[in-house]
N, C-alpha and C positions, 0 to 999 in steps of 0.2 A: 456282587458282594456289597453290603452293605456297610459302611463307615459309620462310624460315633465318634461326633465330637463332643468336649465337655468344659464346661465355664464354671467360671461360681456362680453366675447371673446370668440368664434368657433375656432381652428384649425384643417382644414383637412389634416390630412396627417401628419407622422411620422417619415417620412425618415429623415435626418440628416438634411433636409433645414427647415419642419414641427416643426421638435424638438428644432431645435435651436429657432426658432420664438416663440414657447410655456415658455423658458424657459427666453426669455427676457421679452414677455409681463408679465411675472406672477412676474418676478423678480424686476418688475416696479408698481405688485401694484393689477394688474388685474386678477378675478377671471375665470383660464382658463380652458378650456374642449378641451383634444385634442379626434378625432375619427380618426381610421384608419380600415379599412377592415381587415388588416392584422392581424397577430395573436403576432405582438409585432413589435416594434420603429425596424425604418431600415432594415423590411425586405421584401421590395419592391428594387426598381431600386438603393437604397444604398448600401444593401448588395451584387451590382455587382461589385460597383465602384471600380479603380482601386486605389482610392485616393490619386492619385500623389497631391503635395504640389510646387504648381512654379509659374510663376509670371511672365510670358511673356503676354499679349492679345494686344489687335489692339487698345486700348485705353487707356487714361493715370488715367480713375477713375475705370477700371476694372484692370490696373496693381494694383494702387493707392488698391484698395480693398484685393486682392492677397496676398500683400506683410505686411500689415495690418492685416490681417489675421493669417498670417506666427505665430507672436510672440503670438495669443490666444494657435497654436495648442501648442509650445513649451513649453508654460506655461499653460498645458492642468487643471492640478488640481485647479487650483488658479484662473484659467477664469471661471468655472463649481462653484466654492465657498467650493471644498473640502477641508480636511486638510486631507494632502499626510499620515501623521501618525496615523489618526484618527482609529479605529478600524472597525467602520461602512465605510470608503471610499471604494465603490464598486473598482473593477478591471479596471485600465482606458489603454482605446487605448494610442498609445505611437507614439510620433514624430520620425520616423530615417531622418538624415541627411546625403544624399548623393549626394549633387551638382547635375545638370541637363545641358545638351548639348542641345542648339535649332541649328541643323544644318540647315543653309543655303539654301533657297530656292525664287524664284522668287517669289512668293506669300506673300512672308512676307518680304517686305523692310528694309533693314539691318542697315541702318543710323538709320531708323524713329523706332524700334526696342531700338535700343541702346539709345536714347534719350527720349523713355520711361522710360525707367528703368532708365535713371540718373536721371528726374525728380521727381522719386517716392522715388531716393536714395535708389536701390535695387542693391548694391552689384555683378561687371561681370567682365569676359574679354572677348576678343575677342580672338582667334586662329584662325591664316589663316591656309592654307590645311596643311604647310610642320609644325606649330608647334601642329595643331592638333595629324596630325600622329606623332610627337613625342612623347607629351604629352600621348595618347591615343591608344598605336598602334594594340591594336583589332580591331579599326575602321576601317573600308575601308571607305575611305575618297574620293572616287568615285562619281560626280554627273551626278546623273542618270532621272533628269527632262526631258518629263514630266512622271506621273505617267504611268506605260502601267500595263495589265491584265498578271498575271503570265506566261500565256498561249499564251502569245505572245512573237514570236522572241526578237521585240527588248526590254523585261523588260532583256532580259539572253547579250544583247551588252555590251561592255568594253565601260568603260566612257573615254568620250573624254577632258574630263574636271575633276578637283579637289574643293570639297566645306571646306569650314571653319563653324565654329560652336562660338555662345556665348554660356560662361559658367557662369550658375549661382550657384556658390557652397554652399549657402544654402538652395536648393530646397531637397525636398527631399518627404517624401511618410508617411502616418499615416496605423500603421500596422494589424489594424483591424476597416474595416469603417463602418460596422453594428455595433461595441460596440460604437464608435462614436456616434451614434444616440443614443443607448441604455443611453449613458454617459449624453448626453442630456436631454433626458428624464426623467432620476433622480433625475438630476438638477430641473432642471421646477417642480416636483411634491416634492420636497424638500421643493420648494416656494410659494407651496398652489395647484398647478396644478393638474388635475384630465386629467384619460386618459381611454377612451372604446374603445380596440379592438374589433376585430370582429364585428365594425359596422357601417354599409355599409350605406351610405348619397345615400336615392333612390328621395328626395325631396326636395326642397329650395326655399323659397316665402318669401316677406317682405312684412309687416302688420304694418301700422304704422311707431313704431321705431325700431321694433325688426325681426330679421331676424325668421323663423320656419325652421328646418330642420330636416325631414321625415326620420327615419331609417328602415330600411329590416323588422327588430322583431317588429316595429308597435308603438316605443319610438319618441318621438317628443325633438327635442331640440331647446332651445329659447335662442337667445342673440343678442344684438346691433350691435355686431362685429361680424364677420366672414371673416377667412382668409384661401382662395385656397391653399392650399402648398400641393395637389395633384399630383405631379409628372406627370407620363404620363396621368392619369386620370385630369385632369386641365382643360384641353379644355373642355371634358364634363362634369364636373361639372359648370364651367362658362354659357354651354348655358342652364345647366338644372336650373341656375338661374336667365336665362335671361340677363346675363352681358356678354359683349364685342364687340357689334357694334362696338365701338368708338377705337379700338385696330387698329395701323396699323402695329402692329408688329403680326403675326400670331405665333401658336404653332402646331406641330405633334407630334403623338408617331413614334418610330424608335425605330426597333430592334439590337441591339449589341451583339458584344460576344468580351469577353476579354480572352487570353488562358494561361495557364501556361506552362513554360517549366521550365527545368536545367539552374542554370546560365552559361555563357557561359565561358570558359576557361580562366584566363589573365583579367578577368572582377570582380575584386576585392576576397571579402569574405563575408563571414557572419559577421566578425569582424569589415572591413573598405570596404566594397559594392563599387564599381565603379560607375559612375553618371548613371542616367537613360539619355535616346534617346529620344529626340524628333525630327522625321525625318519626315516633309512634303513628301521632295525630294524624297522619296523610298512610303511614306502612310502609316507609323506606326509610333507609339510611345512606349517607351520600359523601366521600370523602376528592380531595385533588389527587392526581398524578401524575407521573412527568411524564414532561412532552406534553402538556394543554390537555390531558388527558381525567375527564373522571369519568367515576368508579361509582353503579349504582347498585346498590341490595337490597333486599326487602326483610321486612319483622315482622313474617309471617302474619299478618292480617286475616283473619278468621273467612273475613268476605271472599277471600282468593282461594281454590285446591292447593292443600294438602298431597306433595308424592310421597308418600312413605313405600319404604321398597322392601320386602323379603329379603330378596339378595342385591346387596349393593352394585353386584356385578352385571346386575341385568339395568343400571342406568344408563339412559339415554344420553351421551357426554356432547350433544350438542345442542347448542342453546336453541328455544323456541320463541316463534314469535309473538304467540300469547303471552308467555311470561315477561319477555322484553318489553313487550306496549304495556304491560300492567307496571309493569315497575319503571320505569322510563317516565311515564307519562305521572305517575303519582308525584318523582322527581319533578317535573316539568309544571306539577302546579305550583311548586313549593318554589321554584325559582322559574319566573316567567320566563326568562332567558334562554335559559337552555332547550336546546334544538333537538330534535327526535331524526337521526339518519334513517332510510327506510330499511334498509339491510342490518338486521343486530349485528352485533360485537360481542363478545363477552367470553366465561367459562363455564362451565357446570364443574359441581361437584358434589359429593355425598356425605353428609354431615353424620356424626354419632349423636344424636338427640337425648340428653336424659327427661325426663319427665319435668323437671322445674326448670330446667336450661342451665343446671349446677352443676360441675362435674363430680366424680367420682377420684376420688387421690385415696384408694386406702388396701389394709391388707383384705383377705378373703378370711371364712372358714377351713379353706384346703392348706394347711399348711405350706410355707412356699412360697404363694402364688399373690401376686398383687395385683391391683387396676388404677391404671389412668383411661379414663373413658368417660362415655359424656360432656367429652372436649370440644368437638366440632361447631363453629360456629362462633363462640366468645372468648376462644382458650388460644387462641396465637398470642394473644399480648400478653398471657401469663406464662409462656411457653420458660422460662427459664426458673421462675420459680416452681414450676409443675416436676420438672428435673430434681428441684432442690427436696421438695417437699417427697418426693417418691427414695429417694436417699437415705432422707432420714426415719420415714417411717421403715425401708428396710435393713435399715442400721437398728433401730430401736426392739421390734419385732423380730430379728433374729437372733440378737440377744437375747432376749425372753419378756420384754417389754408385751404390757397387755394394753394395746394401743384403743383396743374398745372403751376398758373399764376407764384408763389414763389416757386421752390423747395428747400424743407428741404435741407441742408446739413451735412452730419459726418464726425465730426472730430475726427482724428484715435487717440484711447489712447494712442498706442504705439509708433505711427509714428509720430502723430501731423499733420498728411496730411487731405486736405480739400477734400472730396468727395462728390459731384455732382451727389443724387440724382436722377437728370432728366436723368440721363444716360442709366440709368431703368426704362424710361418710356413706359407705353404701347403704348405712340401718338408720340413716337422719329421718325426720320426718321431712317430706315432700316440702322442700321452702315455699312456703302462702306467700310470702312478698314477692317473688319470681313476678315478672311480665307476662311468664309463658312464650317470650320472645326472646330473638337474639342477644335482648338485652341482659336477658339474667336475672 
């Protein structure tokens, strides 16, 4: 016999973008139900992320969002509503601050960069080549555009040319981004919130006012609201509910791998960590971690395959070592130092990709039914404002708020900056500024 349960709000999905949304709707009021397949909060495509914290993208309401953001992680206990000395305060993920290098590249315009971040009032400088190498001198400060395949002559040519880098010295990295979600999660069900693992959304139909969705074990759940925060699975659940004709922003899954190595010599401590890399110009990105521990990524470099996958579930969740030498060794020019182990390290995971690397924060035409999606990849560090912003557009919208014609806007608690919204719309046009990369 089959059971119905029923909320005032559905959220799918528990990865830290899931959680965070669970724990603002409920914190506002609403009776929530999160579902996840998984067998606990962020441990899907969260528990790969590398959760760098920075605040560079192509736009001034996803810097605006970023930097916004910044002050929930550093004031992690107090944004969740713990008390840091309380005896019940579960174990919380923790902010490190170690500044972040956006070196120099033709893809990402250096005035209109820099005039971001003074807009958002995010804290930089600038180093050209000869003060970067002083300031920095692990760095080989070498421009090596455009991207070529390791296995090509000219990735291994002497540059002909010198790059400069902005520094932003409050970026820096949250040291465990599955408890993140976990952190989340406790929050939310602190504030009334209810959460079934293991159970798998095979159904989605609306009756009326109320959404019905179909579980594996034969459980039906009923509520007015429902919110996609799906990760790679998004897409298909959007058409298994018949939403997103009207989307001119599309989504894929993509498979990633982030690898670990040694931090590299001259490249701080455990104590005071060196900045993390973020290098277009070479198609990595590179941050510290504890225990002598970094952390390397790539931004998707056109010269390297592309996995895009059908079904997220048919990824290969072990790292390979094509991908490790490519991305390792791209690291490795960029800091002569760093050492290449012969056995990779690292994680894989499956990213929700939208088309410009923007995510998705808004309502549907199915009445009901909202998206966060198109997260994967540069939305961990927004993970708390993504919560906030999915709140208010379903506070606003269920009212009767026509968030198309009108977009909602938030205003940052911390910052007092006006965020826009429509910027995460599913009907935007396709952001031209995007990198087409991680970066946004």
């Amino acid at each position: 016999m089959s059971t119905s349960l029923t909320a005032d709000a559905v959220v799918v999905g528990s990865g830290v973008i899931g959680s965070a949304i669970a724990y603002e709707l409920s914190r506002a009021g609403r009776d929530v139900l999160v579902l996840d397949k998984a067998g606990g909060a962020g441990h899907g495509s969260t528990s790969a992320s590398s959760a760098v914290i920075r605040f560079l993208y192509s736009t001034f309401d996803t810097v605006a969002t970023s930097w916004e953001a910044k002050f929930c992680w550093e004031q992690w206990a107090e944004h969740l509503g713990f008390d840091p000395a309380a005896a019940d305060t579960p174990p919380l993920t923790r902010f490190r601050r170690t500044g972040m290098l956006h070196l120099d590249v033709p893809a990402v315009p250096l005035e209109q960069s820099q005039d971001l971040l003074r807009a958002a009032g995010v804290p930089f400088a600038y180093y050209d080549a000869g003060e970067l190498a002083r300031r920095f001198p692990q760095v080989d400060v070498g421009a090596y555009w455009p991207n070529h395949p390791i296995t090509d002559d000219a990735f291994w040519e002497e540059a002909s040319s010198s790059l400069g880098a902005i520094h932003t010295p409050d970026a820096g990295y949250m040291d465990d981004p599955r408890l993140a979600a976990d952190n989340l999660a406790e929050a939310a069900r602190r504030c009334g919130a209810r959460t079934l693992f293991r159970a798998e959304v095979t159904s989605a139909e609306r009756v009326g006012s109320v959404w019905t969705l179909g579980l594996a074990d034969g459980r039906r759940v009923e509520a007015p609201v429902v919110v996609n925060a799906a990760g790679p699975w998004s897409g298909a659940f959007n058409r298994m509910a018949g939403v997103g004709e009207e989307f001119t922003v599309g989504v894929r899954p993509l498979r990633q791998e982030v690898h670990q190595v040694g931090r590299p010599a001259g490249h701080g401590t455990d104590e005071e960590p060196g900045p993390g890399v973020f290098d277009i110009d070479l198609g990595t990105y590179m941050r510290p971690g504890p225990a002598g521990a970094w952390v390397v990524g790539g931004t998707e470099p056109e010269c390297d395959p592309f996995e895009w996958l059908e079904d997220p579930d048919d990824a290969d969740l072990h790292v390979t070592n094509a991908r490790y030498e490519a991305q390792v060794t791209r690291a490795a020019r960029r800091l002569p130092e760093l050492r290449m182990p012969n056995r990779p390290s690292g994680v894989v995971g499956v990213y929700d990709v939208a088309d410009d690397w923007t995510p998705i924060y808004d309502r549907t035409d199915a009445d009901g039914f909202y998206v966060a999606m198109g997260t994967s990849g540069n939305q961990f560090k927004n993970a708390p404002l993504a919560g906030r912003f999915l709140a208010e557009i379903v506070a606003a919208v269920e009212a009767g708020h026509d968030h198309d014609r009108d977009p909602v806007h938030h205003v940052g608690e911390h910052t007092g900056l006006k965020i826009d919204l429509s910027a995460f719309s599913r009907k935007r046009p396709v952001n031209a500024a995007s990198t087409r990369t991680v970066l946004g």
